[in-house]
C-alpha positions as CSV (number, residue, x, y, z in Angstrom):
1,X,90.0,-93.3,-48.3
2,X,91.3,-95.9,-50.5
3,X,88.8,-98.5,-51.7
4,X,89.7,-102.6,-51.3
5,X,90.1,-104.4,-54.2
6,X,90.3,-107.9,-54.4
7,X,89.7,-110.7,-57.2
8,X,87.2,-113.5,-56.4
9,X,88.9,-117.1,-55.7
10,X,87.2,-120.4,-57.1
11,X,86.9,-122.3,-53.2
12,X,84.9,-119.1,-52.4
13,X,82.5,-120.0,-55.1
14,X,79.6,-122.6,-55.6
15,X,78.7,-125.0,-58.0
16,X,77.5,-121.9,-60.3
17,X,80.5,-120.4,-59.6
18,X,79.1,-117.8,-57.6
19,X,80.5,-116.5,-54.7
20,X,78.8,-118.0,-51.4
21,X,76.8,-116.0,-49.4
22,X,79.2,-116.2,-46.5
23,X,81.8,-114.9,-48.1
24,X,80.4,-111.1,-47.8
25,X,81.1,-111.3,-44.0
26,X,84.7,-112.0,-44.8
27,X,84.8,-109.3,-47.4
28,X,83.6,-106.7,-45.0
29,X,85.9,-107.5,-42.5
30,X,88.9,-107.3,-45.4
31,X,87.7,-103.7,-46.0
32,X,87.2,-102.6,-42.1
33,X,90.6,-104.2,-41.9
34,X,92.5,-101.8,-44.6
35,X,90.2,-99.2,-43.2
36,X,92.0,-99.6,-40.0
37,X,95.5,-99.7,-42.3
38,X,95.1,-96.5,-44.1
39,X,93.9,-94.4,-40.9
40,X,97.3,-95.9,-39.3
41,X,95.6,-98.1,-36.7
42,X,96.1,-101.5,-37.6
43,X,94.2,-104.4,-36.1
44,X,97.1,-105.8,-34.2
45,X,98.2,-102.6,-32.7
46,X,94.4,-101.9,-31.3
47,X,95.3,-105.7,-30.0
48,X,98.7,-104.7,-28.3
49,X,96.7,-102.0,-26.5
50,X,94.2,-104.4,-24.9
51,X,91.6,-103.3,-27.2
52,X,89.3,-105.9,-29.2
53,X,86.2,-104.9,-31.2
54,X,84.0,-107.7,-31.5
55,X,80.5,-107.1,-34.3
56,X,77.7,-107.1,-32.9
57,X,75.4,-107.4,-35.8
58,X,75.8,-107.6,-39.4
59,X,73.7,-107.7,-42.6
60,X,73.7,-108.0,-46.3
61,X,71.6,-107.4,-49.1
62,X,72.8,-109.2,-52.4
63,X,71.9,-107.0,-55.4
64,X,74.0,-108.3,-58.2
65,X,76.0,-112.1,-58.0
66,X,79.8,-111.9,-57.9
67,X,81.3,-114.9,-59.9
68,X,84.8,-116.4,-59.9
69,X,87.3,-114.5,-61.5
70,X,85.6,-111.3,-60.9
71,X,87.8,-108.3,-59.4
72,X,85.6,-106.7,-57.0
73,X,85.9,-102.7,-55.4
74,X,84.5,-102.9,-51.7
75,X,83.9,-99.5,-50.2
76,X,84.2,-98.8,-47.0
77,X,82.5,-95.9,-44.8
78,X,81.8,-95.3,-41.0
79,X,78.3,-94.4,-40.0
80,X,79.0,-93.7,-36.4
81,X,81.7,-93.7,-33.9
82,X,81.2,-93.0,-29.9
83,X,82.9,-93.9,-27.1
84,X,81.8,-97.6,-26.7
85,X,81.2,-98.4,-30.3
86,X,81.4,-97.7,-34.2
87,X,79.2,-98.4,-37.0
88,X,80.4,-99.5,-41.2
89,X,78.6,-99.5,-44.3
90,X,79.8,-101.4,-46.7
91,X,79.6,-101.2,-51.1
92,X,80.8,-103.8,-53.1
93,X,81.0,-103.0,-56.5
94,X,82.4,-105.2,-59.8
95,X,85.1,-103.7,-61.3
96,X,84.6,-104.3,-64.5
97,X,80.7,-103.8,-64.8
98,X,80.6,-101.4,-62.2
99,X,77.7,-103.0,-60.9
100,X,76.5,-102.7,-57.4
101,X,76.8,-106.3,-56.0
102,X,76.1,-106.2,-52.4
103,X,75.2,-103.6,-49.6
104,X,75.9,-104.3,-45.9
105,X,76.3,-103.0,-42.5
106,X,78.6,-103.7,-39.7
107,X,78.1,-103.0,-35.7
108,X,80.9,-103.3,-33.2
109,X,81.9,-102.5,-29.8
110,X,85.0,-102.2,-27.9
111,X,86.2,-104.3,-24.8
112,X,89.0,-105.6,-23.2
113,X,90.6,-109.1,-23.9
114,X,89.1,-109.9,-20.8
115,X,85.4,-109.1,-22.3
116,X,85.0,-105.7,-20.5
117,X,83.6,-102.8,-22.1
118,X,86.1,-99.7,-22.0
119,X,85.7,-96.4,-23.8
120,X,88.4,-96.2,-26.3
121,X,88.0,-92.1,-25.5
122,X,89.0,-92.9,-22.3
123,X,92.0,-95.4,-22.9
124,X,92.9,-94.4,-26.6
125,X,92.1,-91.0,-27.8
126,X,94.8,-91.2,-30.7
127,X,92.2,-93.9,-32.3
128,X,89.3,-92.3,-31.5
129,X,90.4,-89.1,-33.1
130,X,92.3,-90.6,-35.6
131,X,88.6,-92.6,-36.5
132,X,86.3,-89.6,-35.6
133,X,88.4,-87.7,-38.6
134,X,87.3,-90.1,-40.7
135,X,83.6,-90.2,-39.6
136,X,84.1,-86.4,-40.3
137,X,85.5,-86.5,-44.0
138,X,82.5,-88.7,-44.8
């Protein structure tokens, strides 16, 4: 798996020019996002299936404080994957320090547009294999 890399924008700073707590939520979902690109599953095609996957919880801990103009390295790993739902950690790591800056953890499940809960084993075992591999390879 690839790692996302992206460099640090000044409105996602503060007034020390470090990067806003909120911002790591964002940053995660980046990552999941090219996760889900690199297995060959974008987000819009799980979408066009009737499949959304809402988190459930989330956390951070903030080791290390990214600042603007800093090119960051998140890493990306599933934790676990069933039927109804999947688990991410996440590492975010400067570039050019190598510094770990912020662990997290991401929980989601999967439901129809309409809010249901379906079992993407049941309705799409491509994804679920295609993401199970990956669990796998970890």
């Amino acid at each position: 798996m690839k790692s996302y890399i992206r460099k640090i924008n000044y409105y996602e700073t503060d007034q020390m020019a470090v990067v806003h707590h909120s911002n790591y939520v964002r940053y995660f979902e980046e990552a999941r996002t090219s996760f889900l690109e690199q297995i060959g599953y974008p987000y819009f095609k799980l979408e066009e299936e009737n499949i959304v996957s809402p988190v459930i919880s989330v956390s951070c801990q903030y080791k290390n404080p990214v600042r603007y103009g800093d090119t960051i390295r998140i890493d990306v790993y599933l934790t676990s994957m069933n039927k109804v739902k999947c688990s991410f950690k996440y590492e975010i790591i400067n570039v050019l320090t190598n510094e770990l800056c912020a662990l997290g953890t991401s929980e989601h499940c999967f439901l129809t547009k309409e809010g249901k809960i379906v079992s993407v084993l049941k309705t799409n075992p491509v994804f679920y294999n295609r993401v199970l591999e990956e669990l796998e390879c970890e």
